[in-house]
C-alpha positions in Angstrom: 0.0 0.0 0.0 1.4 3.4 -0.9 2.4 5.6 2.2 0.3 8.5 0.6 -2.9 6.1 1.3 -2.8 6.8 5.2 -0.5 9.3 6.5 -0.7 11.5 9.5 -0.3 14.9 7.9 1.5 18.1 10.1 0.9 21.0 7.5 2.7 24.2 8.0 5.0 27.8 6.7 7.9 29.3 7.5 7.5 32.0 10.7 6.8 35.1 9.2 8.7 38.6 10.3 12.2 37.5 12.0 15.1 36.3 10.6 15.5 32.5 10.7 18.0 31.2 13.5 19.9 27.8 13.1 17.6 26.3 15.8 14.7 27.0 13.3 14.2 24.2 11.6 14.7 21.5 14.5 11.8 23.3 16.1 9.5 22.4 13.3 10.5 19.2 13.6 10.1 18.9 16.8 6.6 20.6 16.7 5.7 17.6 14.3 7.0 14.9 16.4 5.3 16.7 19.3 1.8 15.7 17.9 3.0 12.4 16.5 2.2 13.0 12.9 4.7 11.4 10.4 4.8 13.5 8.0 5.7 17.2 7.6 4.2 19.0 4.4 6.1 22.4 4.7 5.8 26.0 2.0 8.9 25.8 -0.1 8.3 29.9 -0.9 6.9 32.6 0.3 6.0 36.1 -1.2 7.4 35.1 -4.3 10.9 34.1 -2.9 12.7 30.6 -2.5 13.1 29.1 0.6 16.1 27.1 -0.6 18.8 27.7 -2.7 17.3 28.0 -6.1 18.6 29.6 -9.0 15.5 30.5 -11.0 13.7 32.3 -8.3 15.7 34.8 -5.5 16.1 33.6 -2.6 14.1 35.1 0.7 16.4 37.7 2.4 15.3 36.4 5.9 17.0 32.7 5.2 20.2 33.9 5.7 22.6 31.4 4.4 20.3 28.7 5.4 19.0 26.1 2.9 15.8 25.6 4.9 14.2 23.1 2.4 17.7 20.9 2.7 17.3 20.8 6.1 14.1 19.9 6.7 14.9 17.3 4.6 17.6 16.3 5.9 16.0 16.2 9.5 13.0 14.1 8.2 15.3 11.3 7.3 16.9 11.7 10.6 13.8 11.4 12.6 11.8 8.9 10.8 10.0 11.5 8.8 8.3 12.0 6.0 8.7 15.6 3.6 6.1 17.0 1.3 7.5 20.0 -0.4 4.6 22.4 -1.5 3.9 25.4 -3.2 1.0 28.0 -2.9 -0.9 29.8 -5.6 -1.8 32.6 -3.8 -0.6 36.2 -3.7 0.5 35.2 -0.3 3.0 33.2 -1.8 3.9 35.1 -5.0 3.4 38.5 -3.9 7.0 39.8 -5.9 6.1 37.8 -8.9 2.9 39.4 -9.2 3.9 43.2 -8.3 6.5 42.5 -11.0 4.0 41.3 -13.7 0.6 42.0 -13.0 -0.5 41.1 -15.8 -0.2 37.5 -14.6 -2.9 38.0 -11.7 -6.0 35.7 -11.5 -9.3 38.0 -12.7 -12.8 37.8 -13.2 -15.0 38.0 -16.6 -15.1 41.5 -18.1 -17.1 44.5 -16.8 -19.7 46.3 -18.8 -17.2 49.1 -17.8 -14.3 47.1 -19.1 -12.9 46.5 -15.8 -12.1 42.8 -14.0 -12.1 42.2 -10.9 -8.7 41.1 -9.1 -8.2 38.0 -7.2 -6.2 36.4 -4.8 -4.4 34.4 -6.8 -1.5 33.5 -10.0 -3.0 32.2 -13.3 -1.5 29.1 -14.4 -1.9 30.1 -18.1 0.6 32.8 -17.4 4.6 32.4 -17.9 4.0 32.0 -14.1 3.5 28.2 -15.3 6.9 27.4 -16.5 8.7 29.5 -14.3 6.9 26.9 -11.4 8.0 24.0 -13.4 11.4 24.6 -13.4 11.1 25.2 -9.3 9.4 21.8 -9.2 12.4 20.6 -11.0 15.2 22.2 -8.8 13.4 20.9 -5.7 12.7 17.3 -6.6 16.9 16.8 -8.3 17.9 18.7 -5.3 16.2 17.6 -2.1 14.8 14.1 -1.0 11.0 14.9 -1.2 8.3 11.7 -0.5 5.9 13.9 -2.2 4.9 17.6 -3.6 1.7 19.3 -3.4 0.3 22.1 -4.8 -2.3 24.1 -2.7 -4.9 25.9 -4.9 -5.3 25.1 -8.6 -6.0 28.5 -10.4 -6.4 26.6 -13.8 -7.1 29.6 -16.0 -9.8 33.0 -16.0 -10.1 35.9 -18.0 -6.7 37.1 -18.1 -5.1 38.2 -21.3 -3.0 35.1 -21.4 -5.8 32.7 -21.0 -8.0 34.6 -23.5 -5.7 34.6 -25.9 -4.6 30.9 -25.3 -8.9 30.1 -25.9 -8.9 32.1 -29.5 -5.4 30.4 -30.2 -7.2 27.0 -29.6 -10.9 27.5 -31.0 -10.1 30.3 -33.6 -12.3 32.9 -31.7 -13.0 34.7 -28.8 -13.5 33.8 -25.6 -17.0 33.7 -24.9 -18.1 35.8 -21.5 -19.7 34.3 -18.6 -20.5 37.2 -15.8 -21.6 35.2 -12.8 -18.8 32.5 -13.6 -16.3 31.9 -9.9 -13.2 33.0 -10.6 -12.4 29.2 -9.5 -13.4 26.6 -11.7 -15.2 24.0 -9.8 -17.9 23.0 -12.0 -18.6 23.3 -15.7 -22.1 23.7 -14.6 -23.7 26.1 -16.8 -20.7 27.2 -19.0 -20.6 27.1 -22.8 -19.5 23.5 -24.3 -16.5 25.2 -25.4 -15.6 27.3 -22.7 -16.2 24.0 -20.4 -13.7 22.1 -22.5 -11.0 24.7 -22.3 -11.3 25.0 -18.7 -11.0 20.8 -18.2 -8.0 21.3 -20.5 -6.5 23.9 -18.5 -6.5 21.7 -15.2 -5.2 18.7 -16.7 -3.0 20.2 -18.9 -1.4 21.3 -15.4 -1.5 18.3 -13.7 0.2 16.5 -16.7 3.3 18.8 -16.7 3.9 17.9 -13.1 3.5 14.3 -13.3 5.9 14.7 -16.3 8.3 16.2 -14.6 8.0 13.9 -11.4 7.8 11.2 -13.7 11.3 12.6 -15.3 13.2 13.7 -12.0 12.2 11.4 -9.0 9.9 8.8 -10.2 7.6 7.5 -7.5 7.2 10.9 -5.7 3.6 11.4 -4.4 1.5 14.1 -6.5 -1.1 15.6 -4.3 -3.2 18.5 -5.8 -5.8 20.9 -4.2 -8.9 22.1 -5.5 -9.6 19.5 -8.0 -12.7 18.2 -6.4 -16.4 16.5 -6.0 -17.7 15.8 -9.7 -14.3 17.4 -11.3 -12.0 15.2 -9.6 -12.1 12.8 -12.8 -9.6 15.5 -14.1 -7.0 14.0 -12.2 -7.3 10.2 -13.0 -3.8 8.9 -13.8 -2.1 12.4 -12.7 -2.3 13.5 -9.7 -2.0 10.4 -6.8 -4.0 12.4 -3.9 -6.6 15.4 -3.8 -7.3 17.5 -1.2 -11.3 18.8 -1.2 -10.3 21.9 0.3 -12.9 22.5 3.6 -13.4 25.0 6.4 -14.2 24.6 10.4 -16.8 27.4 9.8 -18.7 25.4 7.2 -21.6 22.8 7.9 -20.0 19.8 8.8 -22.3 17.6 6.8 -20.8 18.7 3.3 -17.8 18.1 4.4 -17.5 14.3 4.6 -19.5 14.5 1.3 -17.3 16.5 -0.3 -14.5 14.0 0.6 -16.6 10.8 -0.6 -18.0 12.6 -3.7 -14.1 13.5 -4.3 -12.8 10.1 -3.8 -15.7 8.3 -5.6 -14.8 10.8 -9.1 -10.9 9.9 -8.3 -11.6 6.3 -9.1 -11.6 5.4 -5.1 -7.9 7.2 -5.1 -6.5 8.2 -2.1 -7.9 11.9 -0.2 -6.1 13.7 2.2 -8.9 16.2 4.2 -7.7 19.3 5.7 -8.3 20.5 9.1 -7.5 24.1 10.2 -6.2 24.3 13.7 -5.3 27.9 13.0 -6.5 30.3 10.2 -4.3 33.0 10.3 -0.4 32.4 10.8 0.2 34.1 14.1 -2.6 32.6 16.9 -4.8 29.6 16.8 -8.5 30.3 15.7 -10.1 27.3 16.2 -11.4 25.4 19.7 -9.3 22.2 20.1 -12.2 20.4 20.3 -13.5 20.7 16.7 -10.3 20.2 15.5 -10.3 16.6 17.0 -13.5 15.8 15.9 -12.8 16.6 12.4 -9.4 15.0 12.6 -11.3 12.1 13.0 -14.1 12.4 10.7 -12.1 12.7 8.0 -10.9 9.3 9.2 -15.2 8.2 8.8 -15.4 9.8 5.0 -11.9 7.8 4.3 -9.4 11.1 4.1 -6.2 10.8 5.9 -6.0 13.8 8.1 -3.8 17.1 7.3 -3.7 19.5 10.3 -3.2 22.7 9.0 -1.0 24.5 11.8 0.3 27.4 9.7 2.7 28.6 12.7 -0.1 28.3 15.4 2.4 26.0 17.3 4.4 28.7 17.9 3.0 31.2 19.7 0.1 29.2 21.6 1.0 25.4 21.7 -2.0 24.5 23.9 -3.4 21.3 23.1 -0.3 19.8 22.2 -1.1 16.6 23.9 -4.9 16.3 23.2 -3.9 16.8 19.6 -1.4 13.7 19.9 -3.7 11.7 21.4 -6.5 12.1 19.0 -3.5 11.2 16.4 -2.4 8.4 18.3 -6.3 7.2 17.7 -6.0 7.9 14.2 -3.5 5.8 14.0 -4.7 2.8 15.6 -8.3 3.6 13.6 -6.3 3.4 10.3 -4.6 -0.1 11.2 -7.6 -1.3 11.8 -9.6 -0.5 8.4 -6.4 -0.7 6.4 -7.8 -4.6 6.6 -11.4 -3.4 6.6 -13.8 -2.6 3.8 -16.8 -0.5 4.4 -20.7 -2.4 4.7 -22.3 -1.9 1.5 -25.5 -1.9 1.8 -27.1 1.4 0.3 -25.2 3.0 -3.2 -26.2 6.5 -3.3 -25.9 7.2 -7.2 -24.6 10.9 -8.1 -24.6 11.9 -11.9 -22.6 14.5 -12.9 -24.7 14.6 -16.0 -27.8 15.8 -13.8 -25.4 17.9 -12.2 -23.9 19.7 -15.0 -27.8 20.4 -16.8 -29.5 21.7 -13.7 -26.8 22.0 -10.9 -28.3 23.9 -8.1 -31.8 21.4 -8.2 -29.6 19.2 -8.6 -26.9 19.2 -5.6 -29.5 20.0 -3.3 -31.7 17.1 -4.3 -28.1 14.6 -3.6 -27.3 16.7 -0.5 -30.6 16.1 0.5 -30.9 12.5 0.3 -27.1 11.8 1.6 -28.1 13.8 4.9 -31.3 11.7 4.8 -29.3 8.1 5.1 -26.3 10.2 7.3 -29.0 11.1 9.9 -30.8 8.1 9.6 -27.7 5.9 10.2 -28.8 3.8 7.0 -25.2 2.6 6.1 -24.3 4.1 2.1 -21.4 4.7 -0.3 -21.2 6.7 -3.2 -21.3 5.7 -6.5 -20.8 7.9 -9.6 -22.6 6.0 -13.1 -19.1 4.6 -14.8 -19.3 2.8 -11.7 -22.8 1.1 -12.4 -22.1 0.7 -15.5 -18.8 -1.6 -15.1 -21.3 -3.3 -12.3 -20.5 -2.0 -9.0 -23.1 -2.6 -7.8 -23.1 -5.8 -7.1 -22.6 -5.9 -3.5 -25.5 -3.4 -2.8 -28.4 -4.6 -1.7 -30.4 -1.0 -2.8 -30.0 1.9 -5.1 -31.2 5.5 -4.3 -31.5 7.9 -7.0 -32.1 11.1 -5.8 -34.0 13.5 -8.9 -31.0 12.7 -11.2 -32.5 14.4 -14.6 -29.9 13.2 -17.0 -28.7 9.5 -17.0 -27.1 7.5 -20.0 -28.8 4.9 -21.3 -25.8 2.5 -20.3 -26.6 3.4 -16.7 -30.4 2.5 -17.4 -29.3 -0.3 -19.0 -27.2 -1.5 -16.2 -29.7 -0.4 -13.5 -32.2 -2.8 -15.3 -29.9 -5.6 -15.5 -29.2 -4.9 -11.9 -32.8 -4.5 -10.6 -33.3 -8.3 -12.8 -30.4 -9.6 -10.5 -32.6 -8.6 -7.4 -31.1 -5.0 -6.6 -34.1 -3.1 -4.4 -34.6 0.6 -6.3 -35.6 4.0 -4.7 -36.0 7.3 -6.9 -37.8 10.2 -7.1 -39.3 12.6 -9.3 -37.8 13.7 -12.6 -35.5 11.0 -12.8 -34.0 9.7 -15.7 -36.3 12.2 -18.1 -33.1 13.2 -20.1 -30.3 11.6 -21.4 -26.6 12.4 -20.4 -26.6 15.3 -23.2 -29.8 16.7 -22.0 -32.6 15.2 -24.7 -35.8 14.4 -23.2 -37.0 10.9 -23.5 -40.2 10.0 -24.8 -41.0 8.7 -21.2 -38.3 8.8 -18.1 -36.2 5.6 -17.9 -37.5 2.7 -15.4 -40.8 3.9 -15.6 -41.9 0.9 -16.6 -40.0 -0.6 -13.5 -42.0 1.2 -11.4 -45.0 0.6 -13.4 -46.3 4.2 -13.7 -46.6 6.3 -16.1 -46.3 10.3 -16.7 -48.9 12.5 -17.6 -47.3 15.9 -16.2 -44.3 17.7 -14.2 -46.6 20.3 -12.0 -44.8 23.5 -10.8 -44.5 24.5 -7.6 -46.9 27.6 -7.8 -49.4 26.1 -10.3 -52.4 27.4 -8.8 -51.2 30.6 -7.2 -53.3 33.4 -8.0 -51.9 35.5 -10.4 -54.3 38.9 -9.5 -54.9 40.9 -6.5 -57.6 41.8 -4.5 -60.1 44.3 -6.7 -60.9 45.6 -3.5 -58.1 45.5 -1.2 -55.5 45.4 -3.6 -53.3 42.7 -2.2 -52.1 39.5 -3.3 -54.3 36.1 -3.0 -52.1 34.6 -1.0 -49.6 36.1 1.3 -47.2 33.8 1.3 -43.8 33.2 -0.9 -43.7 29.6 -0.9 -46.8 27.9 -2.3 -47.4 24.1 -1.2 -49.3 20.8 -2.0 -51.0 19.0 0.7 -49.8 15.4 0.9 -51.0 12.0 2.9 -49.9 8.6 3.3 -52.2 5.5 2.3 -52.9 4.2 5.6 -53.4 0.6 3.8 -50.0 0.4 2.4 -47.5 -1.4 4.7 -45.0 1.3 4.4 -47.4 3.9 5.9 -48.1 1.9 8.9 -47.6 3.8 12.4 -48.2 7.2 10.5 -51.1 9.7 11.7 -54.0 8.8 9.8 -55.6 11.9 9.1 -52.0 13.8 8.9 -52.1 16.1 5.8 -48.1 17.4 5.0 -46.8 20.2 3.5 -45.3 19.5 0.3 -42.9 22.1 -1.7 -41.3 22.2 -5.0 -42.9 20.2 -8.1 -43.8 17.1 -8.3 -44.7 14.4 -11.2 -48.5 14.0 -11.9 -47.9 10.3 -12.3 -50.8 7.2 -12.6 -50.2 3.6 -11.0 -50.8 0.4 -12.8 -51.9 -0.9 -9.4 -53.7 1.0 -6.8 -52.6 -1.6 -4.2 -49.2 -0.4 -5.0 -50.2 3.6 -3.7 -47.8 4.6 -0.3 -49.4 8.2 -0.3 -51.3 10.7 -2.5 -51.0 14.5 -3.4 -53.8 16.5 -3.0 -55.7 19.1 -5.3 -55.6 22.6 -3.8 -59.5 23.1 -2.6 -60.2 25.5 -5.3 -63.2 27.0 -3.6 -61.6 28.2 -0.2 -58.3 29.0 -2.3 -60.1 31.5 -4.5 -62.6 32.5 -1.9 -61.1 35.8 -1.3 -60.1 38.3 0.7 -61.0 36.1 3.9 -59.2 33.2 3.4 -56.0 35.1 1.5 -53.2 33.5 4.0 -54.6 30.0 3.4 -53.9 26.9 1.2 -56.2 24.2 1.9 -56.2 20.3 0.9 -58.7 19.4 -1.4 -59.2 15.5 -2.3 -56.2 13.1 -3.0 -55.7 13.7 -7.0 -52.3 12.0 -7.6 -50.2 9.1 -6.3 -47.3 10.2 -4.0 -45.3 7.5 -4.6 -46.2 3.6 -5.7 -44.1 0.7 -4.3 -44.1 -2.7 -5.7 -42.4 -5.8 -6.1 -40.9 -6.1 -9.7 -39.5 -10.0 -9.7 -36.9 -10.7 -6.8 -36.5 -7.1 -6.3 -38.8 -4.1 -4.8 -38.8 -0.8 -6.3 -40.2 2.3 -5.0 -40.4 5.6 -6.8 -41.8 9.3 -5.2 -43.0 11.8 -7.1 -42.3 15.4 -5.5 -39.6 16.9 -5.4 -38.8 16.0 -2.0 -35.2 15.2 -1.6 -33.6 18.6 -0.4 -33.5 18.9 3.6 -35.6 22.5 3.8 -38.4 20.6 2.0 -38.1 17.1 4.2 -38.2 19.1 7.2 -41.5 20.3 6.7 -43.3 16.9 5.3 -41.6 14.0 8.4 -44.0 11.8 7.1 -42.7 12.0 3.5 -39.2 11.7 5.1 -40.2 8.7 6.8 -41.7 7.2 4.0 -38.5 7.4 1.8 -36.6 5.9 4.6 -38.9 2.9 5.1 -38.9 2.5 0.9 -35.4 2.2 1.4 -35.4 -0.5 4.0 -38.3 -2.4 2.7 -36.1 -2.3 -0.8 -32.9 -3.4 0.8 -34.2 -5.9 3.5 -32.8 -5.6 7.3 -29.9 -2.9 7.0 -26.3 -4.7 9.0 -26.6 -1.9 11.6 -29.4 -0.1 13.2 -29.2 3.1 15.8 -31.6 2.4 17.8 -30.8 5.2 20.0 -28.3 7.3 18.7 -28.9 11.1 17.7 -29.3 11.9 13.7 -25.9 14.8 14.6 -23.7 11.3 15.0 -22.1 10.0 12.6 -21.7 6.3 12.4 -19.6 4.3 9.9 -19.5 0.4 9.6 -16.5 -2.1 8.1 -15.9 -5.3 8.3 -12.2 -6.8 8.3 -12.8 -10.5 7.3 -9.4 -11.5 7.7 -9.2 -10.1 11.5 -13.0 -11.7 12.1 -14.4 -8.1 13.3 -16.2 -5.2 12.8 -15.1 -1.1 13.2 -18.1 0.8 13.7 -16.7 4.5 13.7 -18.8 6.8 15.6 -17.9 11.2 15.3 -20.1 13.3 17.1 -21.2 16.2 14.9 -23.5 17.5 17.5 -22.3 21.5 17.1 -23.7 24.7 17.7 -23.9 26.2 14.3 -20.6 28.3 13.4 -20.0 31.6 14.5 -18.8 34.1 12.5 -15.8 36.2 13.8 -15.6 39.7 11.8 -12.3 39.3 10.2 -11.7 35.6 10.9 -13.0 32.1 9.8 -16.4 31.2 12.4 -16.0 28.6 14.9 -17.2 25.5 16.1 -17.8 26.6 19.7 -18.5 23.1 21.4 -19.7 19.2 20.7 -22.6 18.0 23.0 -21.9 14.5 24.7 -24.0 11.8 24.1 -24.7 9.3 26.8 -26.3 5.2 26.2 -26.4 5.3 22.3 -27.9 1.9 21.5 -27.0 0.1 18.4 -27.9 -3.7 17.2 -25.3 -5.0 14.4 -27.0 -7.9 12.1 -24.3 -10.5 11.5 -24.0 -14.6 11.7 -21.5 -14.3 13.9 -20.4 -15.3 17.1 -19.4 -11.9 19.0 -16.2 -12.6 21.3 -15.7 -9.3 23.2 -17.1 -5.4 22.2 -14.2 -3.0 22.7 -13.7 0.6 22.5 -11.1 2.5 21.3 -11.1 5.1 24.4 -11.8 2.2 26.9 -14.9 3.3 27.5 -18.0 1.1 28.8 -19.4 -1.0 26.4 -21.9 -3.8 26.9 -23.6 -6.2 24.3 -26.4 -8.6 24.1 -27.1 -11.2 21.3 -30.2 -12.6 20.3 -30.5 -14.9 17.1 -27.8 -12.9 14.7 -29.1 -9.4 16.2 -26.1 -7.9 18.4 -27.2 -5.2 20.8 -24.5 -2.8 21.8 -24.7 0.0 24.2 -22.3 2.7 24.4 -22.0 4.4 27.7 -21.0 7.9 26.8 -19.7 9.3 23.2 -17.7 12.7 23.4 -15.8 13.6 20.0 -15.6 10.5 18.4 -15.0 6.4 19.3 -14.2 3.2 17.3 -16.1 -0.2 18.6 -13.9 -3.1 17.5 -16.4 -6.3 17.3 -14.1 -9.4 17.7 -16.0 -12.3 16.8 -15.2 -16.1 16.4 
């Protein structure tokens, strides 16, 4: 296994401000070895200056005499270290370069005024670009480097160099996209050409650096930032790790998606996750605690941690030991899976395709439904549709397909085939209506599965009066958001437990579908009641249920398998959390569809995170457990927010399905676990969870 697979990452820069004293460099060793990580990734320049002795780029006057880069390389051999050389794209690190040619600056799309707004960073489709390759060069023949990384990608923008690159390469002009991020994350919503250009421009990168390491010092590790989620297919056979760049002040939910989704586009390839102990690079802005917690939970979403230090260390080394003793847990975590695979037993399909027609629908519908089975402790991977269609899905025992708009016909196909094999299905509304280029089907794919069939998509606001009161002048109804009423069939299965007279708010569209079998029904959308919704002015706030019109969703058993498809467009986490009992009808379609899940929460809260493997070879089970319970982040004028504490949990309950005789339940903090077995149903109870904890199940 490659070391780059699972390292324990110590990311940090030179000390800004002073000039460097001999001692330097064993101190930032020494701050490395202090938190046990094994391996330092360190800035080779700063402010557009070397910090070794380079002959293409001048040297920074602070260095002194010192070749820093030797001998932190040097001192990583010594102490068992590994070194990971990198460079940064910022104006932070090229601040000379860029006062000396400004023309080389990262900007945004043109003004009507003819102005461009200036960024932060260097375009790569500059000069800049060579003049990094030949530092990559000096550093890899000079200096014993395991690996080099590059943080920040600025791939191209609306520079003179890049336009001019474009018209050189499609004989005409750039074409001009004003809301386009000066950061190209997603072709989402670009022109086909302009899409293609900017793919080119990142792999186009990529593939002079793995040239060059492939030229210098074959075998050295490539690790590049900001290649991520859907794009990270950029770097397949380039770069060896990516880095989904992610914040302590962002929700913590996206973040472990961000890594799968990364990792799942990479071809499974290795991620490293980066965790910010400090922001800025003179004090520590983030609570110790977090930090732990998302040390660790990039261990759950299968990232090896980075701790970004930046120089924190050394003015406010608090935490020292807590830090090496959440990496000390790391470590042990990581031997453990390294033998371990995860439980499938849910694939969450993501299309890019439905992604790149209709992106924001789109990623809220898939954020939706992933927080759905997160919350719900339904174990899932990610799977991306190459996958489905070379047949991952094999070891699944469901598929959920979140409102994915566009899909290939070869992922239909292999759905089908799938589904025939006995593969439970779940999706909901407009699925599979296009086809990867974004040409409607005569009817959506796996209709027929479902045994429905279309008659209309109806919008949101369909029977929102348009007019206001003649007499009072105001609008029929005061409210933004118009609704459907929805209910469950209280004589399907699936609906059993729910209220029986519950009507739930339903918002967005929905499908006005038909059922080949009534029987089939879990729930039904209803009519607005046209006479109290146009009996105005004294019912204006109101939207009322009239009768049940269409099917909510239709559940059925389609040979060995059972397939379930909703209509509305339910999937995004504002919309769930007003309609529970839609929520909790999706979740049981998904259960029913699969069959008993391997692991059940039976009293755990939805804000912890719990992750299931199984290490044949060692006869156990890891079931990783991070506590995401947070308040929500604070903003700090001038700063990054924070996470200012994690709740405790005390007596989670969780019962593990397996054939197995269970030997002994222990924890990785030695905390109090006791079990119970009945038939092949294991019943754990965890006394207290903190930040996070790993339950190793030894069985015989």
């Amino acid at each position: 296994m490659p070391w780059y697979e699972h390292p324990i990452i110590f990311y940090d820069w030179v000390r800004f401000g002073e000039d460097l004293t001999p001692e330097y460099p064993q101190e930032v060793i020494q701050k490395v070895l202090d938190v046990e990580a094994d391996t330092l990734a360190f800035c080779v320049q700063v402010g557009g200056y070397a910090l070794w002795d380079s002959q293409v780029t001048p040297k920074a006057p602070f260095v002194g005499d010192m070749d820093l880069i030797a001998e932190l390389a040097v001192l990583c051999r010594e102490r068992g270290l590994r070194f990971v050389p990198w460079w940064l794209g910022t104006a932070l690190g090229v601040e000379r370069i860029l006062r000396e040619n400004p023309s080389w600056q990262l900007v945004g799309p043109p003004r009507e005024d003819g102005t461009q707004q200036k960024h932060n960073y260097i375009c790569y489709n500059t000069p800049y670009r060579e003049l990094l390759y030949d530092e990559v060069r000096e550093v890899l023949s000079a200096y014993e480097a395991d690996g080099i990384y590059f943080d920040q990608l600025p791939g191209s923008c609306y520079c003179q160099w890049c336009q001019a690159k474009f018209e050189r390469q499609y004989g005409r002009p750039m074409p001009i996209v004003p809301d386009e991020f000066f950061v190209y994350n997603t072709a989402a919503g670009l022109p086909p050409l302009l899409r293609e250009f900017r793919d080119d421009c990142v792999r186009s990168f990529c593939a002079g650096i793995r040239r060059i390491i492939d030229d210098v010092r074959p075998g050295t590790c490539y690790a590049q930032n900001w290649v991520r989620n859907q794009q990270s297919y950029l770097a397949v056979g380039l770069a060896d790790v990516l880095l989904p760049e992610f914040y302590q002040r962002d929700d913590l939910i996206p973040l472990g998606m961000k890594h799968r989704l990364t990792r799942t586009y990479l071809d499974d390839g290795p991620i490293w996750g980066n965790v910010r102990h400090s922001f800025r690079h003179d004090a520590r802005h983030n609570p110790l605690r977090g930090t732990r917690m998302l040390l660790m939970d990039c261990v759950a979403n299968y990232a090896a941690p980075l701790m970004l230090d930046l120089c924190a260390m050394d003015f406010d080394p608090t935490g020292k030991d807590e830090l090496s003793e959440t990496f000390r847990h790391i470590r042990s975590v990581q031997d453990a899976l390294a033998q371990a695979e995860p439980v499938r037993y849910a694939a969450l399909l993501h299309s890019r395709a439905s992604h790149e027609l209709q992106p924001d629908r789109y990623d809220e519908a898939f954020e939706g439904m992933y927080r759905l089975l997160l919350e719900a402790h339904v174990p899932f991977e990610i799977v991306h549709e190459a996958g489905v269609q070379r047949g991952d899905l094999r070891d699944y025992r469901a598929l959920v397909i979140p409102d994915a708009v566009a899909l290939a016909d070869e992922t239909v196909a292999a759905t089908r085939c799938a589904v025939e094999d006995g593969l439970g299905l779940v999706t909901t509304h407009m699925t599979g209506w296009f086809d990867e280029k974004g040409a409607e089907r005569e009817k959506p794919a796996l209709a027929d599965v479902f045994g429905i069939e279309i008659e209309d998509v109806i919008a949101q606001d369909a029977w929102k009066p348009r007019g206001s009161d003649p007499v009072l002048e105001l609008p029929g109804i005061e409210t933004e958001h118009f609704f459907h009423y929805g209910s469950a069939n209280m004589e399907h299965p699936l609906a059993s437990g729910l209220p029986e007279t519950a009507r739930f708010a339903l918002y967005g569209d929905f499908a006005a579908i038909s059922a080949a079998s009534q029987g089939d029904i879990v729930g039904y959308i209803h009519a607005p009641d046209e006479a109290r919704l146009r009996g105005r002015p004294h019912n204006r706030p109101g939207v009322f249920p009239g009768p049940a019109q269409w099917p909510l969703g239709v559940a059925r058993e389609c040979g060995s398998a059972r397939v379930a498809y909703f209509a509305p467009q339910a999937d995004a986490t504002w919309r769930r959390a007003h309609a529970p009992e839609l929520e909790s009808l999706i979740l049981r379609a998904i259960i029913w569809a699969g069959g008993p899940p391997p692991l059940e929460a039976l009293d755990c809260p939805p804000s912890v995170e719990v992750r299931l493997f199984h290490a044949p070879a060692a006869t156990a089970f890891h079931i990783l457990l991070v506590n995401l319970t947070t308040n929500a982040p604070v903003r700090v004028p001038g700063g990054p927010g924070v996470l200012r504490y994690v709740t405790p949990h005390k007596g989670l309950r969780l019962a593990l399905r397996a054939d197995v005789e269970v030997r002994a339940i222990r924890s990785l903090l030695g905390a109090d676990v006791q079990h119970t077995t009945e038939g092949n149903v294991v019943a754990i109870e965890l006394a207290e969870l903190d930040l996070y904890d790993s339950l190793t199940v030894e069985y015989a």
